[in-house]
N, C-alpha and C positions, 0 to 999 in steps of 0.2 A: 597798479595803484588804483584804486577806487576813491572814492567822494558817497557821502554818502549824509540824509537829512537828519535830524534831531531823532526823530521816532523811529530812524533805521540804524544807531547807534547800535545795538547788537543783533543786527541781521547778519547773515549767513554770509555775503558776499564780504561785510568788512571783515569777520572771524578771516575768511581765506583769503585776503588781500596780505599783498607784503607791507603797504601800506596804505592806510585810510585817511582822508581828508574833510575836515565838517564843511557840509551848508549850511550855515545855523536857519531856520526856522522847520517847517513842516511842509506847508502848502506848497505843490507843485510853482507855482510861479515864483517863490520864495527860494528855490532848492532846483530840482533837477531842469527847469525851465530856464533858472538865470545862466544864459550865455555869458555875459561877463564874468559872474562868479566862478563855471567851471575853467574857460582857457586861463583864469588868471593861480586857480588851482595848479592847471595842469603847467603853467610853464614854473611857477614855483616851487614844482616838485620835482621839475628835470625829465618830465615825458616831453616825447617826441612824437604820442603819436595817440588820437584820440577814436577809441571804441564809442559810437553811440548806445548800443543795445539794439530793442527793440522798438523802444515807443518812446516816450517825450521828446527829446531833438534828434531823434535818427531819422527823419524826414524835413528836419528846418535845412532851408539851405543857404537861409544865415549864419548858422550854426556853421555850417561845413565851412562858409565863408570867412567868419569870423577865426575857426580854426587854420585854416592857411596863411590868414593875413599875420598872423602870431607867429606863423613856422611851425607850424604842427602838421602833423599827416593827418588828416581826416580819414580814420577807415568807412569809405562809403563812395557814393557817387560824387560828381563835381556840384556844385552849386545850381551852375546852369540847368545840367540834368534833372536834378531836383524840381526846380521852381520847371522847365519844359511836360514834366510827366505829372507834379503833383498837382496841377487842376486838372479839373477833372476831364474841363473842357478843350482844355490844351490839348492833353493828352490824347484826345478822341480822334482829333487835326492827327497829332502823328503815326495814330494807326493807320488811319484814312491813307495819309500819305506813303504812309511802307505797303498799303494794297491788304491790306484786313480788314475788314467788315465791321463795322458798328454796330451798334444797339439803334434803332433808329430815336432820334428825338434832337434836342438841341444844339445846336454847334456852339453857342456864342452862351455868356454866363449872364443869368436874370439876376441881376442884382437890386437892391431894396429900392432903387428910384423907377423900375420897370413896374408899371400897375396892374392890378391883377386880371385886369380885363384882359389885357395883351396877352398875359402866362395863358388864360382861358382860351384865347383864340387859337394859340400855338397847340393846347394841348387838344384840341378840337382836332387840329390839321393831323395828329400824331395817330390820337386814335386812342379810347380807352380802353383798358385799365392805364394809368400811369405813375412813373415814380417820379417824384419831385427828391433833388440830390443837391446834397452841398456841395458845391465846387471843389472847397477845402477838406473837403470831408472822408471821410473813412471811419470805421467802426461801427457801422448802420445810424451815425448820430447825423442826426437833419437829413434823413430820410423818411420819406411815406409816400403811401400808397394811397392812390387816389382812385376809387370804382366808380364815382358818378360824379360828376360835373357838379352838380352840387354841394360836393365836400370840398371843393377845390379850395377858396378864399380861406377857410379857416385852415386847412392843411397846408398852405401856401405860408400862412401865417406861424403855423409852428413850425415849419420847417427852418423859416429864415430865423427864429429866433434862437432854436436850438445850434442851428450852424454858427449864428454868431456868440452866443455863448462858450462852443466848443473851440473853435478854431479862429474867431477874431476876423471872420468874414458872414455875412449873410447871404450871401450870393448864392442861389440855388442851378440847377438846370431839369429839363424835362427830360423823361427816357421811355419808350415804351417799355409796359410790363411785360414780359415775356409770361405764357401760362405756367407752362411748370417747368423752367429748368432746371438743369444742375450748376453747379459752379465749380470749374475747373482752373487750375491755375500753374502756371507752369516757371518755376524756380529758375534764376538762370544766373551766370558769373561772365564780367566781360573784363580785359585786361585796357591796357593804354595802344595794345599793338592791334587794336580790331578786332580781338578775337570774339566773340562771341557763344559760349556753352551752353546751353538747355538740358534740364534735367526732365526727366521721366514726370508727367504730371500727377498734381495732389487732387483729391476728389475733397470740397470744401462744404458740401449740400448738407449736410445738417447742421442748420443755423439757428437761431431762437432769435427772434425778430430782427434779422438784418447780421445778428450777429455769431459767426462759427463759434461751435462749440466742440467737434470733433473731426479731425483731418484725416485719409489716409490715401495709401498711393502703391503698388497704380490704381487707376480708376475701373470699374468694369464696365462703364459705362458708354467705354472708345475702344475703337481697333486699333488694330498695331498700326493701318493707315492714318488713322484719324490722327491717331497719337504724331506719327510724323508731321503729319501737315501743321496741326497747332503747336509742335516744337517750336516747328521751322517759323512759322507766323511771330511765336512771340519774340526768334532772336533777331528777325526782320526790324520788328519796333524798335529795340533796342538799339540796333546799327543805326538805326535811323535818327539816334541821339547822341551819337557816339560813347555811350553809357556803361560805364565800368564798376566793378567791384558785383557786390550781390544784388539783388532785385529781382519781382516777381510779377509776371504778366496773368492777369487774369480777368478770365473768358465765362462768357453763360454759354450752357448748353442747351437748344432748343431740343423738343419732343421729335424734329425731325434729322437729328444729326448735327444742324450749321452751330458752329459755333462761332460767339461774338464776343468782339475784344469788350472788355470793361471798365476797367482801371489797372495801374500800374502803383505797386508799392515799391518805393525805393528803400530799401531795407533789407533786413534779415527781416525774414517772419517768425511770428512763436510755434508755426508750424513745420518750421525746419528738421526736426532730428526724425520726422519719418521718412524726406529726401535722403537723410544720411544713411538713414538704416538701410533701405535697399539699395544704393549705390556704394557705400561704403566712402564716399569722401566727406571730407570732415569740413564743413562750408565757414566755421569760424577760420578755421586754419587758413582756406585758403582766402579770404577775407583778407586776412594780415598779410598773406602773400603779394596778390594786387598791389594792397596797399603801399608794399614796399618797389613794386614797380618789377614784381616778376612775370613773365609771360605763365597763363596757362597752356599747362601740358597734358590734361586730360583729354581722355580719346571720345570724342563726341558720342560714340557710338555706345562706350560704357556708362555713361551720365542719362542713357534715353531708353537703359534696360535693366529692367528693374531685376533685382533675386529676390524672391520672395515678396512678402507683402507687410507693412508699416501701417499701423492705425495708433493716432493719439487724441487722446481725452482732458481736454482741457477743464480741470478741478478750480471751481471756483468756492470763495469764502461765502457761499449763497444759501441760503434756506428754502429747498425748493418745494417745502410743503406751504411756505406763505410768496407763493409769485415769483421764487428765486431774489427776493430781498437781500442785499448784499448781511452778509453778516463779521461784521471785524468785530476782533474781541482777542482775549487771551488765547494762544495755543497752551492745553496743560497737556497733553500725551499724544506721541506721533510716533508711528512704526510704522515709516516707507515700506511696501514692497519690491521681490527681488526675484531673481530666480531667470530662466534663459528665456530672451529674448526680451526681458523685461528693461526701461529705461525709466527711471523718476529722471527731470528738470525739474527743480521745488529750491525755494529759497527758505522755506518754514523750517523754522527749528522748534524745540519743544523745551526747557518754556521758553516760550516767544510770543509775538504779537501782530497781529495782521491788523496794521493801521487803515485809521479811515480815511485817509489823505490822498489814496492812490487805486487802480484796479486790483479788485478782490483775488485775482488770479494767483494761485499758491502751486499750484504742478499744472509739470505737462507730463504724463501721466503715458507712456509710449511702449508697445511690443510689435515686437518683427513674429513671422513665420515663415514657415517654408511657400503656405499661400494662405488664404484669407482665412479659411473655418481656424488653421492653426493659430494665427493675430489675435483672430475675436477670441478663443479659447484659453488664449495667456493673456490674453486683458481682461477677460473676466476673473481670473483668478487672481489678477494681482488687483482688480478692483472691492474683492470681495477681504482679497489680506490688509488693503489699507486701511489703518486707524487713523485719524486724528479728533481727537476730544477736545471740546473749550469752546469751538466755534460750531458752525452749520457748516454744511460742504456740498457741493451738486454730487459724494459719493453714491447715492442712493439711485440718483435720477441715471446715474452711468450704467449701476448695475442692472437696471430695469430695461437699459437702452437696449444694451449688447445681448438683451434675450429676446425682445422683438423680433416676429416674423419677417417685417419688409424690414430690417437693418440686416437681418441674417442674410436673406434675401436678394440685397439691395437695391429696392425697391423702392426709392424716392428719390427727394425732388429738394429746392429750397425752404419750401412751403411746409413738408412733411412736419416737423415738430410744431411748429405756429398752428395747423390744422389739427393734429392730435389735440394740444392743450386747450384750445377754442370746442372740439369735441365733449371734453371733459369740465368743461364748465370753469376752469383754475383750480379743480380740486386735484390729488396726487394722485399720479397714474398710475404706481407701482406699489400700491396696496396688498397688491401678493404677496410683494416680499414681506408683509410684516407678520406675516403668519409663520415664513421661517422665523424669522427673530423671533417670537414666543415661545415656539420649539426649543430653539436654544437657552431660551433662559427657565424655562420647565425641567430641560434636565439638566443645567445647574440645581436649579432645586433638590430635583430629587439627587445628587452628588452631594451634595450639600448636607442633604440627610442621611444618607446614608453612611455619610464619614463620620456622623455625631456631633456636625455643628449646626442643631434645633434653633439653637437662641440665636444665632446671627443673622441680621436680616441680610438681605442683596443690596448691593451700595446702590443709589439712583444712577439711571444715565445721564450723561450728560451729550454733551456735541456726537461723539460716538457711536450712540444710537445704546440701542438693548444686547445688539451682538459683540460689540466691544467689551461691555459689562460679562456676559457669559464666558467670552476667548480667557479674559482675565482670571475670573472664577474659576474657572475649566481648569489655569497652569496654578492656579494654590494646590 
């Protein structure tokens, strides 16, 4: 059974529901935000048992609260767990405490009545560069960087307002900036009987300012030791909470190997279906399992070794020739691609609509290989077969990616896309590519002419681009 807002009236998820339930309005805090309006959904419909997803309350731990105290199963962690891991600074205490290493910087959360001399003193003692972090935070929002003591006050300033805008706290903390690391993170499933599983880690380091845009696993960046130890590290933290169901620990990697705990998302991630790909377990499924109070039986040792190699490309509704500007708007033509080892996750339909009420994200966009050159080589081809028309899409910026020396390579950092586009001034990196699309639409032309139809012009592009217009042309 699904629930689902005014402007997702014909989205994809109620099409496939056995049943669909209204929140009448739009606005998140109207719809998937009201805790009361879903349990009172859910008990009215005769569930018993309530899926968060991924984002609006699959991290409240009111939510989870609210759900039990109705008699519902919450699939997810316990409430406590929640509220224990989701600050930031909490959560830092419980690495500390299970014997993992931090990020060095603040233990205790700066909230709006801490003035900014004091933030300054502290961030003095740390040591610059540094990051000022929302407590509540996640998705790079009320985050920044701060290179000289002089930026502090106003970056201090947007930080806590951003955070409190996002997440209904201002409370920030300090963190040293590590120079370049990576960012790794490691999936993990715990049962009610202690168990605790860690999956093979995701490599998370290409991010556009704070925030991932492309995950894959394993990482090449760890040994098969490294890899051990920061398993074993993240399901330490975990026990350390007594923390059930799915959730992910995640680490930076410094330039000299150490790595340091970061945060903790309690959740499924939208990075999940490349942990599936190389392990073959299916983490929704066993989600529901937990949930229903069954022990895990997987063999630790199969969940920490990876077959082959998982890279996915998160497709955003963004126009990345104007700054990656979100773009919602009418979907008029979609043709997912397919083929082996190829995965869409997309809620897009065609026609359909990618409202402005919520994240732009339309696919997760995922292929397995036997090892990595195979991954990157059927996500380029299934990046180059997707269509979608009507709207902007980050397709272009994908295809430009997965041809890059240092991504072939693997040859970066957190910073790597922020520092390309700071390179390039905000102008579009992938300019090459538009010399194919010409190509293509040249010999439409001459097909065109040479079939005997002079007088018709070429229809305009639209969202598509010029190569969707020629594929089209091409099958007349």
């Amino acid at each position: 059974m699904a629930v689902y807002s005014d402007c997702d009236r014909a989205a994809l998820h109620v099409r496939l529901a056995d049943e669909a339930w209204p929140l009448h309005g739009n606005a998140p805090r109207e719809t998937y935000l009201r805790i009361d309006s879903i349990v009172d959904v859910a008990q009215r419909s005769g569930a018993d048992a309530v899926h968060p997803g991924y984002g609006f309350l699959a991290e409240s731990a009111a939510f989870a609260d609210a759900c039990r105290s109705a008699g519902l199963t919450f699939v997810g962690p316990s409430g406590d767990a929640i509220r224990a891991m989701g600050s930031k600074t909490a959560a830092r205490a419980v690495a500390e405490a299970a014997g993992v290493p931090v990020v060095p910087g603040t233990g205790q959360a700066l909230t709006t009545d801490v003035p900014a001399d004091e933030v300054g003193r502290l961030a003095d003692r740390i040591g610059y560069p540094v990051m000022l972090k929302a407590v509540a935070g996640g998705g790079g929002k009320g985050m920044r960087l701060v290179d000289d003591p002089a930026e502090l006050v106003s970056s201090l300033r947007a930080a806590r307002s951003e955070a409190l805008s996002a997440f209904g706290d201002g409370a920030v903390y300090l963190e040293r900036r590590l120079r370049r690391p990576r960012h790794i993170e490691v999936q993990l499933l715990g049962d009610e009987f202690g168990t605790v599983v860690p999956f093979v880690e995701r490599e998370c380091s290409i991010q556009r300012r704070h925030q991932k845009v492309l995950e894959e696993s394993p990482s090449l960046a760890i040994s098969t030791d490294q890899r051990q130890a920061i398993t074993e590290a993240a399901a330490r933290v975990a026990r350390r909470v007594g923390y059930t169901n799915a959730g992910t620990i995640e680490f930076l990697l410094d330039e000299d190997g150490t790595f340091y705990f970061l945060e903790m998302n309690t959740r499924l991630q939208v990075e999940h279906p490349v942990t599936e790909l190389v392990t073959g377990v299916d983490l929704v499924q066993w989600q529901i399992r937990v949930a229903e109070g069954e022990p895990i039986t997987l063999d630790p040792q199969r969940t920490r070794t990876p077959v082959g190699h998982a890279i996915e490309a998160r497709i955003y509704a963004e126009d990345p020739d104007n700054r990656f500007m979100a773009s919602p708007g009418r979907v008029t033509h979609l043709r997912p691609p397919s083929g082996p080892g190829v995965r869409d996750d997309s809620g897009l339909t065609a026609p359909g609509e990618v409202p402005i009420y919520y994240d732009p994200l339309v696919s997760k966009l995922s292929a397995w290989g036997i090892d990595r050159t195979q991954a990157i080589a059927r996500l380029a081809r299934a990046l180059r077969e997707y269509e979608i028309e009507g709207i902007q899409t980050t397709l272009p910026f994908f295809r430009w990616l997965v041809g890059e020396p240092a991504f072939l390579e693997a040859r970066f950092d957190t910073t790597y896309l922020d520092d390309v586009l700071a390179s390039r001034g905000g102008r579009p990196f992938w300019e090459a590519s538009r010399g194919a699309e010409d190509l293509a639409v040249i010999a439409v032309a001459v097909q065109v002419a040479a079939s005997g139809q002079r007088g018709r012009a070429l229809p305009a592009a639209s969202g598509g681009g010029w190569a969707s217009v020629a594929r089209r042309e091409a099958l007349r």
